[in-house]
C-alpha positions in Angstrom: 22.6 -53.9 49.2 24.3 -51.3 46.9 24.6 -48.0 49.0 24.1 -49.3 52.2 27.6 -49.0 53.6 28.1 -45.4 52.0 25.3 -44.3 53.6 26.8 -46.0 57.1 29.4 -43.8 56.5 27.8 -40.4 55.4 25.3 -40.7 57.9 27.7 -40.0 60.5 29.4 -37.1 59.1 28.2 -34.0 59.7 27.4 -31.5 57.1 25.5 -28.6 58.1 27.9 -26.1 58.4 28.6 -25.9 54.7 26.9 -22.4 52.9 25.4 -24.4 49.9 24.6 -27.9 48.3 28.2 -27.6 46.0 30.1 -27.4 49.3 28.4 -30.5 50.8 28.7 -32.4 47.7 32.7 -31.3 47.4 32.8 -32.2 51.3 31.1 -35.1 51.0 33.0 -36.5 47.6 36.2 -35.7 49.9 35.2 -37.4 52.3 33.8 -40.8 51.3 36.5 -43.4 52.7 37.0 -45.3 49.3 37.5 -44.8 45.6 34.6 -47.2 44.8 32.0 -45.0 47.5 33.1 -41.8 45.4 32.5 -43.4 42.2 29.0 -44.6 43.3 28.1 -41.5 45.1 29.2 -39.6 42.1 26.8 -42.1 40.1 24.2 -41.2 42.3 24.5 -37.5 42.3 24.9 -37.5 38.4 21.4 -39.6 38.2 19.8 -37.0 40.2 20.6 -34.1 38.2 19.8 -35.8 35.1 16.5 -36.9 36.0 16.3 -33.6 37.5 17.4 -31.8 33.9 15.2 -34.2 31.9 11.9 -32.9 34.6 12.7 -29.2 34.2 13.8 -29.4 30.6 11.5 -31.3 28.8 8.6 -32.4 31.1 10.0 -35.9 31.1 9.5 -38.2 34.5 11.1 -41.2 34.6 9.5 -44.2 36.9 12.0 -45.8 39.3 
């Protein structure tokens, strides 16, 4: 399953001392153990804040 073994590997991390959300998402994209878990986790952020965008933006929700 796609994302199953990044989240193995973020789920053991811990994050909470970070101030904001960019300084866990730096810390996290840092990191990931291997170019192809940053790419996807990069994905996967970038299709949040789209879908996101497109909500705020223009009323738009899009069905998973």
């Amino acid at each position: 399953m796609i994302g199953t073994s990044l989240w193995i590997v973020l789920n053991h991390r811990k994050y909470h001392a970070a101030n904001n959300c960019k300084s866990v998402m730096l810390n996290i994209l840092h990191a990931s153990t291997t170019p192809s878990q940053r790419e996807e986790l990069a994905t996967i952020i970038w299709a949040i804040w789209r879908t996101r965008n497109d909500k705020i933006w223009t009323g738009k929700e899009i069905q998973p």
